[in-house]
KOLNU-345123 format. One record per residue (C-alpha): z, y, x. Coordinates in steps of 0.05 Angstrom, whole numbers, plus 5000, padded with zeros to 4 digits. Example, Ala and Ser with C-alpha at 12.3 -4.5 7.8 and 13.67 -1.06 7.14 Angstrom:
BEGIN
515649105246/514349795273/
% end
This chain:
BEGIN
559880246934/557479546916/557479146853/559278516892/558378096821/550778416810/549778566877/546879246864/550479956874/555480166832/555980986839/562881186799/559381696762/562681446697/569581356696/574881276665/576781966639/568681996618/569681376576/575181606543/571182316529/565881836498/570381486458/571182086423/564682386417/563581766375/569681706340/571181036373/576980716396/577380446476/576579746493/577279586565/576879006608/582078826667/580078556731/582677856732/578477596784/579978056852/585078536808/591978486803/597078666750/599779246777/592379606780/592779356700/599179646687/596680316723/591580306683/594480276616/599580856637/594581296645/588981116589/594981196547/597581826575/590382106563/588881836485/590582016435/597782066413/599781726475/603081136440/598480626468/596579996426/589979936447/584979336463/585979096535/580578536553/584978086601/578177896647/570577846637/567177146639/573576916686/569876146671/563376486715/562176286785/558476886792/565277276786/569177516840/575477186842/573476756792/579576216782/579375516758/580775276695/587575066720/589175776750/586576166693/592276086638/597376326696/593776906713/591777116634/599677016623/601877476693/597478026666/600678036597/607177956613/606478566660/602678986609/606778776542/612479066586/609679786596/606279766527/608579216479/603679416422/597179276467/593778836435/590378306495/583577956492/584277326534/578077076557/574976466523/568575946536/561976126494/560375726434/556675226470/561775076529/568575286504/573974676481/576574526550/577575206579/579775556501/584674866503/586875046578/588175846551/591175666485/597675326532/599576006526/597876146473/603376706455/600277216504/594877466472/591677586408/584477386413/581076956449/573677286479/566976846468/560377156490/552677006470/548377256524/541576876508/534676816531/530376716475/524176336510/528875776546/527475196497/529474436502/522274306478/516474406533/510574716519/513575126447/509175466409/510876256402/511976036321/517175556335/520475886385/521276486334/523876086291/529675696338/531476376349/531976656280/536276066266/542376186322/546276486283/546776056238/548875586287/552576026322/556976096255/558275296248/560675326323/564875926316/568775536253/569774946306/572775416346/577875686297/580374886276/581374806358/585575446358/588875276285/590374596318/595474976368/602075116338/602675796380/596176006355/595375756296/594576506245/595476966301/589476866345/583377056321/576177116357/574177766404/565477686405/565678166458/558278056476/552177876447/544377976470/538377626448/534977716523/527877436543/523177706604/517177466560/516077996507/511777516464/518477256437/523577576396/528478026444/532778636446/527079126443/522378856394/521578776314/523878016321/529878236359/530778806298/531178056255/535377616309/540878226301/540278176216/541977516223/547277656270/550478216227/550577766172/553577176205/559177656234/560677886164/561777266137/566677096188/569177706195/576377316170/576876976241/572177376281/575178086276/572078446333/565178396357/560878866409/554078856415/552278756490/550679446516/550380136491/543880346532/537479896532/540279266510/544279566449/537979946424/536980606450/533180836500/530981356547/524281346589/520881986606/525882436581/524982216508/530881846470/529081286417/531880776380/529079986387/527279576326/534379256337/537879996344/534780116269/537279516239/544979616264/544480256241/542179996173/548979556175/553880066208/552080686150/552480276100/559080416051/561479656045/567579446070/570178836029/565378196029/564277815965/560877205946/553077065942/550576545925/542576375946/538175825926/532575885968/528475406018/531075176082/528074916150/531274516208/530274596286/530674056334/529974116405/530674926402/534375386444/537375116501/543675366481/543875086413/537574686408/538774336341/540074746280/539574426205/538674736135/537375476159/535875856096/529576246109/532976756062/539976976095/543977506038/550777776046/554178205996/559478766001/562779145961/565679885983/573480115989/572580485920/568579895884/562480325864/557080125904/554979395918/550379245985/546678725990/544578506062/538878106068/533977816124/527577436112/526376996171/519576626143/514176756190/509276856143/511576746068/514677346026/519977125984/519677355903/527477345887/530577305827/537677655826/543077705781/549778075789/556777815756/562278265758/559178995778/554879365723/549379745765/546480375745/538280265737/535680665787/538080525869/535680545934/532079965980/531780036059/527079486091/525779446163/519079116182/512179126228/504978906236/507178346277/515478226310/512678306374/511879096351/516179546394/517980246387/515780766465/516281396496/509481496465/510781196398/518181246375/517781166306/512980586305/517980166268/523580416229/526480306166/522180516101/526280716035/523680615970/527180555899/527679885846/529579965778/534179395752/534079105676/541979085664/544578675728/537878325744/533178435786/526178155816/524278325882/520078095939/522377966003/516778196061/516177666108/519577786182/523778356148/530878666143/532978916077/538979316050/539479505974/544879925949/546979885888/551280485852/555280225801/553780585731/557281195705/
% end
């Protein structure tokens, strides 16, 4: 059949019992999306019947997206701002009803477009639980003509940083709704640093590997109102990929794995003094970004308390950064472990033919009590561990 959105076919090859056979492969959970553009409620309500017939203990609960990009032209069925609330509330009301513990992802504006539609969705506010924003971006669309590859780099290092400031304006426009106000939270539900022009930082390259630090790290830190996030595409775009019959990872693939294995579950305060630089007239989607540290550190700790991470991406093009640190409140045994992700240049790209080209390097640091120096590579991603002392 055809994908009337993409206009390209759409085989059926992988369905929905195969997704659910994935799910646990990987020890996921299932997040699904609804069709609220051609769809109706009863396919919905069909649907949850039978995912939760077939997972797990059958007693449902799970995350139902209610539509995809419903604000999208390019949707079937898409409906107008007007049309949309009705529809988002139809769906619950007819799902809530089969499975009241499903928890619903209504669909939202991106951080650049949202208050008008996320103010039309939040009149019903009591129908869902989260509201969806997505960051689909292509990295080489600046405001300013004629960008050199080093300031492009650079606007793009810095969106998520911005992206963090717009995601807080978010939260005081859904605060500001009574209904909402601490019980919807933010659903990322996709994100993709996308470029045709591999001379910029993308998906598949070293810079991308750094555009996704900085993501990480900005999700973690508002992790409090932004409790579910999905990096666009599991295939390709997320990272891995196949081309004649060999299976690698991308740059970017490395550095979420360097997040996801990490032990560290509860955040905690870091504090960075460290140089900053400003863009103006950068990405088309946020084009002016102030005060981006060029050093961006987030620190967890892990459900026992014995091991400190400490999250860190060096977006300076060409400067490594000598850091002093100092730790209050965790006594750190001397000897731990350092992962850094970095390459000859962040165009570098892992192939078929070379699939290791970049990947992380570990090496070890020994502290003096809870201080230590280290240097920073420029255009790198860097995770120390620290094991608290016996």
């Amino acid at each position: 059949m055809l994908n009337i959105a993409w206009d390209m076919p759409e085989y059926n090859t992988f369905g929905t019992d195969e997704f659910l056979r994935f799910c646990e492969l990987i020890g996921a959970r299932p997040q699904i999306a609804f069709n609220l553009g051609s769809g109706t409620a009863e396919e919905a309500v069909g649907w949850v019947k039978y995912v939760n017939e077939h997972w797990g203990d059958h007693s449902g609960g799970l995350l139902w997206e209610l539509g995809n990009e419903l604000w999208g032209n390019f949707q079937v069925g898409y409906p107008t701002r007007q049309r949309v609330a009705e529809r988002t509330k139809a769906f619950s009301d007819a799902v809530r009803a089969v499975d009241p513990n499903a928890k619903l992802i209504a669909t939202g504006g991106d951080e650049d477009s949202y208050p008008d539609w996320n103010a039309t969705q939040l009149t019903n506010a009591d129908v869902f639980d989260y509201l969806s924003t997505h960051f689909v971006v292509t990295n080489d669309r600046m405001v300013r003509e004629n960008s050199s590859p080093d300031f492009i780099s650079q606007a793009d290092f810095a969106l998520p940083v911005g992206l963090e400031r717009k995601l807080r304006a978010m939260t005081e426009q859904i605060q500001a709704n009574s209904q909402a106000r601490d019980k919807v939270k933010i659903a990322f539900t996709e994100w993709l640093f996308w470029a045709g022009n591999d001379r910029v930082p993308r998906y598949d390259n070293m810079g991308g590997a750094l555009c996704t630090a900085g993501f990480l790290n900005m999700l973690l830190r508002v992790a409090d109102i932004v409790p579910i996030s999905d990096m666009t595409g599991i295939i390709e775009f997320g990272g891995i990929w196949k081309k004649r019959g060999r299976v690698f990872g991308a740059p970017s693939y490395w550095a979420f794995r360097m997040y996801s294995n990490a032990d560290a579950t509860q955040r905690v305060e870091a504090r960075t003094e460290v140089g900053k630089y400003n863009v103006e007239q950068g990405s088309v989607r946020l084009p002016d970004i102030p005060d981006v540290p060029y050093l961006d550190v987030v620190a967890a700790l892990n459900d026992a308390r014995d091991k400190l991470t400490l999250f860190c991406a060096n977006r300076h093009l060409t400067q490594d950064i000598s850091a002093h640190i100092s730790i209050a409140g965790f006594a750190p045994a001397a000897d731990q472990i350092v992962k850094t992700l970095f390459a000859s240049s962040i165009y570098e790209k892992n192939d078929e033919a070379h699939t290791e080209a970049v990947i992380p390097q570990e090496s070890r640091v020994n502290l003096e009590g809870v201080k230590l120096d280290y240097v920073f590579r420029h255009e790198s991603v860097t995770v120390i561990e620290l094991h608290k002392k016996n």
